[in-house]
Rosetta silent file (secondary structure, phi, psi, omega in degrees, C-alpha in Angstrom):
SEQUENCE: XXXXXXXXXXXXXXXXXXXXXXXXXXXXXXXXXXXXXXXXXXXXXXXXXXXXXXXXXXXXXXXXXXXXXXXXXXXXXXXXXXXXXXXXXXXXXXXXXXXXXXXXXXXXXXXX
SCORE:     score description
SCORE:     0.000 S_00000001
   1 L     0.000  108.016  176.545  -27.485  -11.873   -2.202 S_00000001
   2 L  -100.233    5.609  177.626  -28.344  -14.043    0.541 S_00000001
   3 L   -59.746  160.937  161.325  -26.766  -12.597    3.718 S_00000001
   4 H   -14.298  -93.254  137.432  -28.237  -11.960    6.456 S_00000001
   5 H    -4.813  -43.705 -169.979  -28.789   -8.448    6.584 S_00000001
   6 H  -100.219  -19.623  161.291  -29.941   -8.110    3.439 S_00000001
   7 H   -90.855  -36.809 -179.861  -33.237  -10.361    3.905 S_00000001
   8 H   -69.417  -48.257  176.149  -33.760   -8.993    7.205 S_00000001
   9 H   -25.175  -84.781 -165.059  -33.663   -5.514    5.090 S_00000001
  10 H  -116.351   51.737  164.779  -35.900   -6.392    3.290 S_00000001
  11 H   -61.123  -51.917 -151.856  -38.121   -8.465    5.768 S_00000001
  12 H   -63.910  -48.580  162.296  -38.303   -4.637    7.144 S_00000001
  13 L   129.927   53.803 -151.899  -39.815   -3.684    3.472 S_00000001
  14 L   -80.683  164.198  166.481  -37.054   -1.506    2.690 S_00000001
  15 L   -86.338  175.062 -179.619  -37.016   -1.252   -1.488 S_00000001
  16 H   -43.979  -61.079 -174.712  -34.216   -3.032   -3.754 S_00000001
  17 H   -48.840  -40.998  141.986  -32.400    0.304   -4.273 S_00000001
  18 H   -26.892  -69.623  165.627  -32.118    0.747   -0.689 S_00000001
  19 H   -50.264  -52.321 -161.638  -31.230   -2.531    0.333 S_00000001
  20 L  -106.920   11.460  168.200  -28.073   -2.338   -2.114 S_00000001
  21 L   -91.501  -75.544 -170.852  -26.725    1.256   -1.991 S_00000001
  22 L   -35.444  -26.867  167.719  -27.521    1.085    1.852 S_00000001
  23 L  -143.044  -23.373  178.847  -26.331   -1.888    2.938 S_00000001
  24 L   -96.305 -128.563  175.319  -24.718   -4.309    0.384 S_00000001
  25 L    62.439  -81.278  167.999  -23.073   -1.374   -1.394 S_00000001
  26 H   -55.178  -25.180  166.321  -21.439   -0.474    1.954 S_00000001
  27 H   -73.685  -51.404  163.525  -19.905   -3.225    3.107 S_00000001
  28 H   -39.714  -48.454 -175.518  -18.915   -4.189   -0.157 S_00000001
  29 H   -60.964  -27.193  179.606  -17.196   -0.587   -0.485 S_00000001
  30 H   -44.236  -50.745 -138.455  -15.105   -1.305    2.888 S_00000001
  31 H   -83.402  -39.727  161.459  -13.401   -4.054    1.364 S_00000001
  32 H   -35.922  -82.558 -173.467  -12.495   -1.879   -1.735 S_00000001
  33 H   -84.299    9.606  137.607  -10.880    1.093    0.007 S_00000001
  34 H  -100.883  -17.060 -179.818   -8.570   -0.777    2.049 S_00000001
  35 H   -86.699  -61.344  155.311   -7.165   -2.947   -0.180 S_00000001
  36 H    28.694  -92.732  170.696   -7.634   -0.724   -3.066 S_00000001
  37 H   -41.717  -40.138  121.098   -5.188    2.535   -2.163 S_00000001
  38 H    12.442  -89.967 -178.672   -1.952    0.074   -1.740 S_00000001
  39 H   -36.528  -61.131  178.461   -2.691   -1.448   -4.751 S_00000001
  40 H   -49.654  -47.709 -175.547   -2.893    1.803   -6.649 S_00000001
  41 H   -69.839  -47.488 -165.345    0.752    3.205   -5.230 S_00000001
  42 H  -109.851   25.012 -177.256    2.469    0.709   -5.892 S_00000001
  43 H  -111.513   -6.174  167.118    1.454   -0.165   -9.492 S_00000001
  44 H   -77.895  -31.341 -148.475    1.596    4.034   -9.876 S_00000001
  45 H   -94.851  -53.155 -154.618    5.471    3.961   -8.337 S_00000001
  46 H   -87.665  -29.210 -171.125    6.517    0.819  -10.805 S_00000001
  47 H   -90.420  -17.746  164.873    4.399    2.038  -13.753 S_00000001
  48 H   -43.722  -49.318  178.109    5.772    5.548  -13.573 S_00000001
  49 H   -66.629  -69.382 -173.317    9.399    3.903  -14.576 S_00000001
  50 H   -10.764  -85.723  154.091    7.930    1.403  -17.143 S_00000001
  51 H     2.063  -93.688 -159.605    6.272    4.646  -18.765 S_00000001
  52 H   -50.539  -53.506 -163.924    9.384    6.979  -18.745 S_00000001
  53 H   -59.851  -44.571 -170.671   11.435    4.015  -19.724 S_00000001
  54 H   -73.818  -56.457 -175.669    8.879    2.821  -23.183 S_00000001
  55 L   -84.995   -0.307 -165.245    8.128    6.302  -24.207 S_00000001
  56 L    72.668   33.039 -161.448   11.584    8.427  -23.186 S_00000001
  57 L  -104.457  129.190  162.225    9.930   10.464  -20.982 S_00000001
  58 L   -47.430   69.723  178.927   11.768   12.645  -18.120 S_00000001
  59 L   -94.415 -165.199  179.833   10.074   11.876  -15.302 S_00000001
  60 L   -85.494  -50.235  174.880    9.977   11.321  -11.546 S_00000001
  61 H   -58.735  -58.921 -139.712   10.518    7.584  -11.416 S_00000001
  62 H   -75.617   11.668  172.918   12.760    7.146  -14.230 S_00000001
  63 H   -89.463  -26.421 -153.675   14.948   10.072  -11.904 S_00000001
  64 L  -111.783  -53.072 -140.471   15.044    7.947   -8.990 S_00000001
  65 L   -97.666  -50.416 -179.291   15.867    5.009  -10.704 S_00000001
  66 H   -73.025  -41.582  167.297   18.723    6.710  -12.753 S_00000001
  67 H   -92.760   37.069  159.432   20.439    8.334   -9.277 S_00000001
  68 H  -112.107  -57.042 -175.286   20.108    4.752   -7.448 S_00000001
  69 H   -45.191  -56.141 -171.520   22.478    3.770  -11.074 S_00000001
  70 L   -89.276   -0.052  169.542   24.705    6.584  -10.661 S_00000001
  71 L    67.379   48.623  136.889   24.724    6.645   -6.798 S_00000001
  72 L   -65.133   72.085 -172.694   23.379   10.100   -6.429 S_00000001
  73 H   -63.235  -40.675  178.521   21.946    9.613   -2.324 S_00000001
  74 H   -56.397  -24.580 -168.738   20.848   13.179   -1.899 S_00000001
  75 H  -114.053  -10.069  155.749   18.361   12.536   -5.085 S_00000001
  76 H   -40.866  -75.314 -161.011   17.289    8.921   -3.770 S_00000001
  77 H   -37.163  -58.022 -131.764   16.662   10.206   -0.177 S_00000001
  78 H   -77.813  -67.851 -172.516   14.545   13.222   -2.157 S_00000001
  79 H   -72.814   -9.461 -165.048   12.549   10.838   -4.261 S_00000001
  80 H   -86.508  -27.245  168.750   12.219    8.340   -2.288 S_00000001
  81 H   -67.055  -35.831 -155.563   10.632   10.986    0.138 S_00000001
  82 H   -59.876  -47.622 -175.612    8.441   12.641   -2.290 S_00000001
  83 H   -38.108  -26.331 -166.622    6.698    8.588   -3.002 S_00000001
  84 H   -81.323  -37.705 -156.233    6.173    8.341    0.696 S_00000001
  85 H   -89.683   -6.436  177.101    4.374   11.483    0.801 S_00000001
  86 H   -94.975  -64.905  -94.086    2.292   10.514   -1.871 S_00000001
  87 H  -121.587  -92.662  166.456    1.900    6.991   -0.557 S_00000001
  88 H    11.281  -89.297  173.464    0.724    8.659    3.178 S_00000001
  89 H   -27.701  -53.004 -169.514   -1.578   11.035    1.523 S_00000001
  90 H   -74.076   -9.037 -163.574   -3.021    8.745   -0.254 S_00000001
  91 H  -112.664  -17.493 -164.993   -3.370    6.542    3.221 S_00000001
  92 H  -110.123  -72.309  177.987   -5.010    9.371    5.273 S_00000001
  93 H   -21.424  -43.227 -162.199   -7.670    9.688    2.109 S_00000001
  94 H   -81.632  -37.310  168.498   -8.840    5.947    1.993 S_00000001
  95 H   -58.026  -30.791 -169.976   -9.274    6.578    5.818 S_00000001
  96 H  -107.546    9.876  136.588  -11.732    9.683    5.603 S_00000001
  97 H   -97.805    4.695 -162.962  -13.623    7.731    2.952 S_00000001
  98 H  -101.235  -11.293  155.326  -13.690    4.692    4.674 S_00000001
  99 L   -94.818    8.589 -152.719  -15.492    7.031    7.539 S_00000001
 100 L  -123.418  -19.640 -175.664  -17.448    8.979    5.021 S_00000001
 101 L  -103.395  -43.032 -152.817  -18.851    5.382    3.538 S_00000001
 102 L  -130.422  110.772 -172.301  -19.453    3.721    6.483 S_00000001
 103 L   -66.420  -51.555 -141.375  -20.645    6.591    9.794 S_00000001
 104 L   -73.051  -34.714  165.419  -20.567    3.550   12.394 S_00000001
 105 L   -79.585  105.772  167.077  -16.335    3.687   11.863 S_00000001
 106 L  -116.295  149.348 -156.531  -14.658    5.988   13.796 S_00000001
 107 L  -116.431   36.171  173.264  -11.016    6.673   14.327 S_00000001
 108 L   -93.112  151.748 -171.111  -11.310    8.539   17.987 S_00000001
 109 L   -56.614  146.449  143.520   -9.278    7.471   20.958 S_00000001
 110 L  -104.394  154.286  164.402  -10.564    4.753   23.085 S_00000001
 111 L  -100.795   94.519 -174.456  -10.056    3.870   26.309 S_00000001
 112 L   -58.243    0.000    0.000   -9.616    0.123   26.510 S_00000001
């Protein structure tokens, strides 16, 4: 690892262990939990049908999937809500670790 950072670290005489939970670690983790969460939802929302569909399983997707066939809207709208509400959730987490990894990122108003 030749950035910057990481030779002045340990220029300072900071140890190895230090250097990469402490500073490589963290940056590296940024990059992770933003793309990361995304990623997860929408290979959970497509593999959820796959699933239901290979094994026969009753499920959430394969529900959703089955009222968009039969033109059921009331059980679209419903599922289509619950994914968002996962897919949110799951958006407001990766933010309080992405302040929980890195202290220096904060989400409070500025004035500009």
């Amino acid at each position: 690892i030749r950035k910057q950072y990481v030779v002045t670290a340990r220029a300072k005489g900071l140890s190895e262990h230090k250097v990469l939970y402490g500073h490589v670690f963290r940056n590296a983790m940024l990059i992770v939990i933003a793309g990361f969460p995304g990623a997860f939802i929408s290979a959970f929302f497509t593999g959820s049908l796959l699933i239901e569909n290979i094994f026969s399983l009753d499920g959430l997707g394969l529900l959703g999937f089955k009222s968009v066939i039969d033109r059921d809207y009331p059980v679209v709208f419903a599922t289509l809500y619950i994914f968002s509400l996962l897919g949110l959730f799951v958006g407001l987490l990766s933010d309080l670790i992405y302040t929980w990894v890195d202290p220096r990122i904060d989400f409070e108003r500025r004035d500009i």
